[in-house]
MILOKOL-396633 format. One record per residue: x, y, z of N, C-alpha, C, O in turn; residue number from 1. Coordinates in nm, 3 decimals. Example, Ala and Ser with C-alpha at 12.3 -4.5 7.8 and 13.67 -1.06 7.14 Angstrom:
rec n.px->1.319, n.py->-0.569, n.pz->0.780, ca.px->1.230, ca.py->-0.450, ca.pz->0.780, c.px->1.320, c.py->-0.330, c.pz->0.780, o.px->1.424, o.py->-0.332, o.pz->0.846, k->1
rec n.px->1.285, n.py->-0.225, n.pz->0.708, ca.px->1.367, ca.py->-0.106, ca.pz->0.714, c.px->1.290, c.py->0.003, c.pz->0.787, o.px->1.341, o.py->0.114, o.pz->0.804, k->2
//
This chain:
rec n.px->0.084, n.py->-0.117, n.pz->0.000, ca.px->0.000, ca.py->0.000, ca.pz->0.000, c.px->0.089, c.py->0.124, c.pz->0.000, o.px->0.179, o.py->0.145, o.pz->0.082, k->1
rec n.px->0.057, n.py->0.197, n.pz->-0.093, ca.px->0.124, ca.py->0.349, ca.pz->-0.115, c.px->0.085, c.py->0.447, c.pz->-0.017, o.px->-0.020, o.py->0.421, o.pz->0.041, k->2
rec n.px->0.142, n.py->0.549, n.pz->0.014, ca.px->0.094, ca.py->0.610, ca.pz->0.125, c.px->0.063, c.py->0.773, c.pz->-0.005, o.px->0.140, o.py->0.817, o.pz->-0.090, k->3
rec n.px->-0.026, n.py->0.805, n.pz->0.021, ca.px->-0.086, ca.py->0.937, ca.pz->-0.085, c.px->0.047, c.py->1.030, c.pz->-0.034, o.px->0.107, o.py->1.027, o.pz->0.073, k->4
rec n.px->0.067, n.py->1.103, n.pz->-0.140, ca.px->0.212, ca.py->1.225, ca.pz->-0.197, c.px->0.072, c.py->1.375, c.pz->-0.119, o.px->-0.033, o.py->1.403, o.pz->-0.177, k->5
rec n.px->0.108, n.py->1.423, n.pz->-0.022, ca.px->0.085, ca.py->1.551, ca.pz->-0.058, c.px->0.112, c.py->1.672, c.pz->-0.131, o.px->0.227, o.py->1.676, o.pz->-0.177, k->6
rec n.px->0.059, n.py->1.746, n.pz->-0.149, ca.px->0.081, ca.py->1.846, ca.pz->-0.230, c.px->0.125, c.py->2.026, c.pz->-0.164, o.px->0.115, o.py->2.133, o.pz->-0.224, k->7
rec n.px->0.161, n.py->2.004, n.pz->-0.060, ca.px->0.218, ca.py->2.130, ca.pz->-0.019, c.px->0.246, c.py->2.226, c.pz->-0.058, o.px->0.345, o.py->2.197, o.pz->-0.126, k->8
rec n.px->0.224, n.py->2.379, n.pz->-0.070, ca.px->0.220, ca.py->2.483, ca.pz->-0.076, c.px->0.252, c.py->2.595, c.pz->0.051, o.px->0.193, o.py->2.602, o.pz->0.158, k->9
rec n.px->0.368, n.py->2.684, n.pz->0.002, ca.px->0.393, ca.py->2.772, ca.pz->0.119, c.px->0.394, c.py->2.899, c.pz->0.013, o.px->0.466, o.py->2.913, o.pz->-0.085, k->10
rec n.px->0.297, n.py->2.983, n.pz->0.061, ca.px->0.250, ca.py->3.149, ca.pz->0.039, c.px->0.390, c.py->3.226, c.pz->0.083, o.px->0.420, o.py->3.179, o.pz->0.193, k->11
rec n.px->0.481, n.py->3.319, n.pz->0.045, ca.px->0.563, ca.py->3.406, ca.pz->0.170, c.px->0.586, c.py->3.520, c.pz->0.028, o.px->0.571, o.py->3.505, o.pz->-0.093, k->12
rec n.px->0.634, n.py->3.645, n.pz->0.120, ca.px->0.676, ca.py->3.701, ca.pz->0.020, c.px->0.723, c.py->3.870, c.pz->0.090, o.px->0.698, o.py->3.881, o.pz->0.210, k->13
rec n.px->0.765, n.py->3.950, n.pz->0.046, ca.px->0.832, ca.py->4.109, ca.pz->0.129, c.px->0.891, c.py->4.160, c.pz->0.056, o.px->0.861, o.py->4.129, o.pz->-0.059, k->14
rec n.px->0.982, n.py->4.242, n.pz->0.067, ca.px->1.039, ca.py->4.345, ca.pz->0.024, c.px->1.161, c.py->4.321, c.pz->-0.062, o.px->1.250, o.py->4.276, o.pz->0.010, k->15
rec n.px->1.192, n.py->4.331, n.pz->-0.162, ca.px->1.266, ca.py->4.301, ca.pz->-0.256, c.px->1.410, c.py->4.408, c.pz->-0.302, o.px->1.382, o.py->4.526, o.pz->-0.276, k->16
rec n.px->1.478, n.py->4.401, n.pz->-0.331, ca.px->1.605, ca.py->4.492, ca.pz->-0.343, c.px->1.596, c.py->4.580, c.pz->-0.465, o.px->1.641, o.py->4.694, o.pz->-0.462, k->17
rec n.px->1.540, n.py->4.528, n.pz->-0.570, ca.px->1.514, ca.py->4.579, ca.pz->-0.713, c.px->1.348, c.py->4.500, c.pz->-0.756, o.px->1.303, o.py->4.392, o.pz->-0.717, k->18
rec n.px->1.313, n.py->4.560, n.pz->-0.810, ca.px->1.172, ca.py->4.523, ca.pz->-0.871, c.px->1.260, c.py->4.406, c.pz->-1.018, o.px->1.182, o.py->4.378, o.pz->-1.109, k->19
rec n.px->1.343, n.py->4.373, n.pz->-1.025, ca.px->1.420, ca.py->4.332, ca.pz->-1.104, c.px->1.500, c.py->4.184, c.pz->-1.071, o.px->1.580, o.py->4.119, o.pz->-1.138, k->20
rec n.px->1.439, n.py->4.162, n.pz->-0.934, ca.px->1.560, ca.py->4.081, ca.pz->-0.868, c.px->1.469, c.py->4.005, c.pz->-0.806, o.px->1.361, o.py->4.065, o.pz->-0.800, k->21
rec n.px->1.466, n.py->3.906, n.pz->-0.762, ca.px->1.439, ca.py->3.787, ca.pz->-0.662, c.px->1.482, c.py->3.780, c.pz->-0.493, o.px->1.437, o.py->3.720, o.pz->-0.395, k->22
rec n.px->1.590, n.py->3.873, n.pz->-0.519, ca.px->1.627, ca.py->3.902, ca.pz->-0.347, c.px->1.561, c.py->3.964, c.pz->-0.251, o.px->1.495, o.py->4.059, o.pz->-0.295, k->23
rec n.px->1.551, n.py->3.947, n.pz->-0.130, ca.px->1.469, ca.py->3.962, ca.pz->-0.047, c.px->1.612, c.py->4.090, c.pz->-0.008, o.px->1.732, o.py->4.074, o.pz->-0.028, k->24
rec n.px->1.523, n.py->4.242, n.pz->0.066, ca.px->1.642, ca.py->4.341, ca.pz->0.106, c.px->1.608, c.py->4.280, c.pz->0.251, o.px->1.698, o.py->4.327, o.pz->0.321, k->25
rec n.px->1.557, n.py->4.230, n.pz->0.303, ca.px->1.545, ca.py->4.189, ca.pz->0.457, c.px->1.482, c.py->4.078, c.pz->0.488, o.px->1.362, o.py->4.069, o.pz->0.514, k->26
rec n.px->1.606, n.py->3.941, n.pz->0.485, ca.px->1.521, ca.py->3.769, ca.pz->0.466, c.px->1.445, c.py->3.782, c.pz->0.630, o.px->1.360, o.py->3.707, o.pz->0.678, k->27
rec n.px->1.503, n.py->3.891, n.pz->0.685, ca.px->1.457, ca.py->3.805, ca.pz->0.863, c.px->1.322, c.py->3.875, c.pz->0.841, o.px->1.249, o.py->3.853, o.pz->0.937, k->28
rec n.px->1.241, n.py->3.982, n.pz->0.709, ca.px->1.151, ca.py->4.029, ca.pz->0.753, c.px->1.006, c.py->4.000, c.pz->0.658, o.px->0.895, o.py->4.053, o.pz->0.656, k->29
rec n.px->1.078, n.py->3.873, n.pz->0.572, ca.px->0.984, ca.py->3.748, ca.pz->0.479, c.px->0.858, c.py->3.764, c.pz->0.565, o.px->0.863, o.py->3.756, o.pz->0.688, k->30
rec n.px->0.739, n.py->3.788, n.pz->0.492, ca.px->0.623, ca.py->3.727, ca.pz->0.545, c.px->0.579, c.py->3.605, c.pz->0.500, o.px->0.570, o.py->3.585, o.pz->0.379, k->31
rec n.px->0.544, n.py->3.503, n.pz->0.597, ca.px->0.499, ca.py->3.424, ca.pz->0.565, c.px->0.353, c.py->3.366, c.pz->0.575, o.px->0.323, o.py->3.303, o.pz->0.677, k->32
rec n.px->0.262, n.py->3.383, n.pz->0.478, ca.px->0.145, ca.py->3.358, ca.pz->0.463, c.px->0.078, c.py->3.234, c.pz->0.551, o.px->-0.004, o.py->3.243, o.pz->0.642, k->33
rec n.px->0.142, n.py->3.112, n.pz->0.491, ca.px->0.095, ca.py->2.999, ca.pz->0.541, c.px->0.122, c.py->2.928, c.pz->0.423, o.px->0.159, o.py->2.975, o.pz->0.315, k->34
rec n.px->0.090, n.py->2.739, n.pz->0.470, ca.px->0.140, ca.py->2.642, ca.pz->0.413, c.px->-0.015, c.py->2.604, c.pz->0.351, o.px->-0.111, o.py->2.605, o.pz->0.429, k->35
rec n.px->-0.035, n.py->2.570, n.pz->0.210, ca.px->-0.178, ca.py->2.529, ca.pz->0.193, c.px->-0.202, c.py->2.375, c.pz->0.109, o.px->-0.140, o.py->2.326, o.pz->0.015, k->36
rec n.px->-0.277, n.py->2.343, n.pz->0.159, ca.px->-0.279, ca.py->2.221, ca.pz->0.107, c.px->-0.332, c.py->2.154, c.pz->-0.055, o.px->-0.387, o.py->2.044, o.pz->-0.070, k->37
rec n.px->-0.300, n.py->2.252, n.pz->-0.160, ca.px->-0.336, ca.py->2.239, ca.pz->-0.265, c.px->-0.320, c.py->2.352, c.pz->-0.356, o.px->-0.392, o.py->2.444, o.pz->-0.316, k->38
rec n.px->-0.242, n.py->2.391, n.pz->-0.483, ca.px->-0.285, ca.py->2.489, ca.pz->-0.554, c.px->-0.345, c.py->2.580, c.pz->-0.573, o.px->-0.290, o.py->2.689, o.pz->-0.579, k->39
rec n.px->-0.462, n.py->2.568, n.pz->-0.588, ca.px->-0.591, ca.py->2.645, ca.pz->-0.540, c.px->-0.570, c.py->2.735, c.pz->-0.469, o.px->-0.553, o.py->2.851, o.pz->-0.507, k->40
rec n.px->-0.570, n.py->2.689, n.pz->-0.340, ca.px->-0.586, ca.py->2.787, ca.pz->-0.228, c.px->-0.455, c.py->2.822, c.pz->-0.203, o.px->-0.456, o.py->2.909, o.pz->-0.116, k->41
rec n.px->-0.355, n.py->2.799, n.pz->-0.234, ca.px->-0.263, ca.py->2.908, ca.pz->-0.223, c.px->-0.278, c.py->3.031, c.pz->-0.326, o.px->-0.269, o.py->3.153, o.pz->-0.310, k->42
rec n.px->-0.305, n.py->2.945, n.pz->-0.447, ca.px->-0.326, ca.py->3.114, ca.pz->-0.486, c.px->-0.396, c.py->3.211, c.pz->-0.499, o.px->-0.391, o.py->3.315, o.pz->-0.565, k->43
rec n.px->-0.508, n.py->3.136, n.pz->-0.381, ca.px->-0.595, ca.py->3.216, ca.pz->-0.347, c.px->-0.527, c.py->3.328, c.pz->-0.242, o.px->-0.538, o.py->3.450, o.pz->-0.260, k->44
rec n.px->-0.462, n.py->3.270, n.pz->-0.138, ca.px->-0.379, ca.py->3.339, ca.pz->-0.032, c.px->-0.277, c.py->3.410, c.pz->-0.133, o.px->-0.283, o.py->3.533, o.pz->-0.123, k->45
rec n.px->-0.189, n.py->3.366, n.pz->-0.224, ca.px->-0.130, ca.py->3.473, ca.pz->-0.279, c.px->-0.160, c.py->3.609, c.pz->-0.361, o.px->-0.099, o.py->3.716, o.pz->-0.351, k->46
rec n.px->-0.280, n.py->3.575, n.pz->-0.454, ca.px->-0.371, ca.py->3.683, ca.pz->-0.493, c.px->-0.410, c.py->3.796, c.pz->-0.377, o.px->-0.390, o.py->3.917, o.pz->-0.381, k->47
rec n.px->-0.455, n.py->3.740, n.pz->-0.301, ca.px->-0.458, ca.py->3.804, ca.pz->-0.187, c.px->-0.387, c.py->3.912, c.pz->-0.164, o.px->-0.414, o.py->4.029, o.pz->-0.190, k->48
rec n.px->-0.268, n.py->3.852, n.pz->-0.097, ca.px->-0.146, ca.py->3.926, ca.pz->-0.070, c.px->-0.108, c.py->4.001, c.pz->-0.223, o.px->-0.031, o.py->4.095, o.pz->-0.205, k->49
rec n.px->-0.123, n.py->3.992, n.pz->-0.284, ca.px->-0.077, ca.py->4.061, ca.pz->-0.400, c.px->-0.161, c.py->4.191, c.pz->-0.454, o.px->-0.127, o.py->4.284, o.pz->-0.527, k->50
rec n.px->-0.280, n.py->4.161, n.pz->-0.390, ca.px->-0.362, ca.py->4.287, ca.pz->-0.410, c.px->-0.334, c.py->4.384, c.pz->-0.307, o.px->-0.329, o.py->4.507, o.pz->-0.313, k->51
rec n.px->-0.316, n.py->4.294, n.pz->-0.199, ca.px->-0.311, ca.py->4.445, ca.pz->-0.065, c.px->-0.152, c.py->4.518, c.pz->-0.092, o.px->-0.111, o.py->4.631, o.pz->-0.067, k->52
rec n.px->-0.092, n.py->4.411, n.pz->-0.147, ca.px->0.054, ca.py->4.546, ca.pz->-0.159, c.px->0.068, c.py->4.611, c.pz->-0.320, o.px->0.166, o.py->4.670, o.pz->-0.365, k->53
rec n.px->-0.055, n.py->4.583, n.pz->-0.386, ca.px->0.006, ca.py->4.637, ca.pz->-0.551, c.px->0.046, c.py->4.781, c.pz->-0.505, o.px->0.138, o.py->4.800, o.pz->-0.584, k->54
rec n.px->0.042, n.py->4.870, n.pz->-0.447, ca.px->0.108, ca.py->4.999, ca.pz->-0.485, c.px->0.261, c.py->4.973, c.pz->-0.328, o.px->0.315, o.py->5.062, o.pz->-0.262, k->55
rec n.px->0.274, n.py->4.887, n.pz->-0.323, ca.px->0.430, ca.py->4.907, ca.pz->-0.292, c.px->0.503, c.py->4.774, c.pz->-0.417, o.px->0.493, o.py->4.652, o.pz->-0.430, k->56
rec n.px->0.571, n.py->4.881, n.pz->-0.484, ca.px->0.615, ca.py->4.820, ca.pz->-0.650, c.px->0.721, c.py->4.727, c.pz->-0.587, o.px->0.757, o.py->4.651, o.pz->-0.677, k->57
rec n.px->0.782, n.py->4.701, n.pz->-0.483, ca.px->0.929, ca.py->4.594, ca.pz->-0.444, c.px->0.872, c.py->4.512, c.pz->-0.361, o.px->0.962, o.py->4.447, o.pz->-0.309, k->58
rec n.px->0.757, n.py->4.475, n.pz->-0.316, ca.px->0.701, ca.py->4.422, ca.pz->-0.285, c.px->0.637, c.py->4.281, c.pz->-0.373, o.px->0.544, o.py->4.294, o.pz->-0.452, k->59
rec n.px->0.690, n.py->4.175, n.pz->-0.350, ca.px->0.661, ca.py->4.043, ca.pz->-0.404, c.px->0.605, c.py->3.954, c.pz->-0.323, o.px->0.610, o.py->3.961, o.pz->-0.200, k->60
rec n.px->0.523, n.py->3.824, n.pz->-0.419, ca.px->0.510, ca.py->3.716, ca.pz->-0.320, c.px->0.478, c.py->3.598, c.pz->-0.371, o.px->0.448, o.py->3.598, o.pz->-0.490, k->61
rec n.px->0.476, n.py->3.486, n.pz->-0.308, ca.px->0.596, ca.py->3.389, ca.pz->-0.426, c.px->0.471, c.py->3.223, c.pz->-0.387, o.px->0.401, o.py->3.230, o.pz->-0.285, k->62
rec n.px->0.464, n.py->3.122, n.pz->-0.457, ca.px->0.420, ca.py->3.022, ca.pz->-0.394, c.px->0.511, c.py->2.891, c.pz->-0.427, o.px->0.508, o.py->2.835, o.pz->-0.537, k->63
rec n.px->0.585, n.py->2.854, n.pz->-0.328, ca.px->0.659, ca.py->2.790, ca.pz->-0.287, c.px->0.577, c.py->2.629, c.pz->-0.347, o.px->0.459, o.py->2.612, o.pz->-0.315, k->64
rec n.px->0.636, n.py->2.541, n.pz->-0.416, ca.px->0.609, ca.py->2.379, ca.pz->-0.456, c.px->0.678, c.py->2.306, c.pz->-0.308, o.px->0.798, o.py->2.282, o.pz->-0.320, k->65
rec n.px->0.629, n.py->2.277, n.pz->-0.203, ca.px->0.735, ca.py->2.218, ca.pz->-0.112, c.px->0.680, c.py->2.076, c.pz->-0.112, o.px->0.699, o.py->1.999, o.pz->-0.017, k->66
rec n.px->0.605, n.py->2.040, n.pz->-0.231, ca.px->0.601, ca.py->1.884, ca.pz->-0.226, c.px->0.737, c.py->1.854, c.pz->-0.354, o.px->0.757, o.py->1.737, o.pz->-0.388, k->67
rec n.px->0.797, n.py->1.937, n.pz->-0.398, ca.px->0.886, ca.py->1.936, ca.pz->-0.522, c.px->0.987, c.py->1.882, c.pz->-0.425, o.px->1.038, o.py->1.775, o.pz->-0.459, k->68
rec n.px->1.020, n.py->1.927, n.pz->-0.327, ca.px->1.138, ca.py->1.963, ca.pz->-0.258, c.px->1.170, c.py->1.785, c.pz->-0.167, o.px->1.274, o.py->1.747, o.pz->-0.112, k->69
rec n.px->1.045, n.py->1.714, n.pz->-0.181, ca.px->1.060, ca.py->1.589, ca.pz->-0.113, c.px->1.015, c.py->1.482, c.pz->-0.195, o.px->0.904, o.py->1.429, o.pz->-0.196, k->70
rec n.px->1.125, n.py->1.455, n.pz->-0.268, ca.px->1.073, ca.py->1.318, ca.pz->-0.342, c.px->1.140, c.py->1.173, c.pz->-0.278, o.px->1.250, o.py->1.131, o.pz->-0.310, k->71
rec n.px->1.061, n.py->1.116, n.pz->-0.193, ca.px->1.063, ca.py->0.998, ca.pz->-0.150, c.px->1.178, c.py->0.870, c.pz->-0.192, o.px->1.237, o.py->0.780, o.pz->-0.132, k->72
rec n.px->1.171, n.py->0.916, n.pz->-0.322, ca.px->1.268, ca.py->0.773, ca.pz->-0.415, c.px->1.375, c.py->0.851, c.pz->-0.427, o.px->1.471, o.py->0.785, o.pz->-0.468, k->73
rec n.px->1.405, n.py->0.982, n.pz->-0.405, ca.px->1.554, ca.py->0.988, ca.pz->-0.367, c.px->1.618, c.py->0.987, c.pz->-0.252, o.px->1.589, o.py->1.063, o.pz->-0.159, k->74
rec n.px->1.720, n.py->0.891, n.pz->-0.248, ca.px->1.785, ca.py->0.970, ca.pz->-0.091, c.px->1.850, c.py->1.077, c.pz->-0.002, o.px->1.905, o.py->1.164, o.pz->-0.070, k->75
rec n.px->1.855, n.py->1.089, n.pz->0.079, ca.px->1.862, ca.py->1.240, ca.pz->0.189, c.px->1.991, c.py->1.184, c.pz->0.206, o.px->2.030, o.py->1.067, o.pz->0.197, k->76
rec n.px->2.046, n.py->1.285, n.pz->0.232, ca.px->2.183, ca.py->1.338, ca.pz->0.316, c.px->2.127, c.py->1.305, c.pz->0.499, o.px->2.012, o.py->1.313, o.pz->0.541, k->77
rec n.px->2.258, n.py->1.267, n.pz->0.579, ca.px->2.201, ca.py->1.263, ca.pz->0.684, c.px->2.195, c.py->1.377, c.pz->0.774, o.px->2.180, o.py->1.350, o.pz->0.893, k->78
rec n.px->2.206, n.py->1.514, n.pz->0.736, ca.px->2.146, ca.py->1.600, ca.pz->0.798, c.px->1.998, c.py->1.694, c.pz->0.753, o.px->1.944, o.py->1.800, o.pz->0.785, k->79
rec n.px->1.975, n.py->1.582, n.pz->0.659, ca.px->1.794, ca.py->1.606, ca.pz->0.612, c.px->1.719, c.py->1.532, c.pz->0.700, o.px->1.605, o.py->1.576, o.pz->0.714, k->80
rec n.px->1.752, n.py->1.412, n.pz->0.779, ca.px->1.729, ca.py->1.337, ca.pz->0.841, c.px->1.708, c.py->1.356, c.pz->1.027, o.px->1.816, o.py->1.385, o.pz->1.078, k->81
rec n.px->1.622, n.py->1.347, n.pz->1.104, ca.px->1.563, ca.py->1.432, ca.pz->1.225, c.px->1.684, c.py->1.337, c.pz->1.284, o.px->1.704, o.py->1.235, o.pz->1.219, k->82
rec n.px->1.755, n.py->1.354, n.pz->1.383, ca.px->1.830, ca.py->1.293, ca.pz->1.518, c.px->2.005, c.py->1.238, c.pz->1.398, o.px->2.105, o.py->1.172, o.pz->1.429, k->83
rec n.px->1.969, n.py->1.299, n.pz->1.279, ca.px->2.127, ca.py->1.267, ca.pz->1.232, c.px->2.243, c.py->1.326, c.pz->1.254, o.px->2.346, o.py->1.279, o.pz->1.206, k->84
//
């Protein structure tokens, strides 16, 4: 028996260095929306967030694939690993 793949989603997003750039000018001051459990509704939460800051132009916000980030059939390093 297979155990079902979730589909994870993390909303975050702040202040950017250039409207040009991907860098965050302050990572410690990332907002983070929340983790959602499907497509959908993250970009529902990101739309969101994207309307309340359209007039601050360096202002971004991003939706994170964090089921990309864990594929099962590859193996981890042992500091991906909890008590390694």
């Amino acid at each position: 028996m297979t155990t079902p793949q979730q589909r994870l989603h993390l909303v975050f997003g702040g202040e950017l260095i250039s409207t040009d750039s991907t860098v965050f000018k302050n990572p410690d001051a990332i907002h983070i929306v929340g983790m959602f459990p499907n497509y959908a509704t993250a970009y529902q939460a990101w739309k969101a967030e994207a309307h309340r800051t359209v007039d601050e132009a360096q202002t971004r916000y991003f939706i994170a694939h964090i089921h990309r980030l864990n594929d099962e059939g590859q193996p981890t390093s042992p500091t991906a690993e909890l008590g390694a």
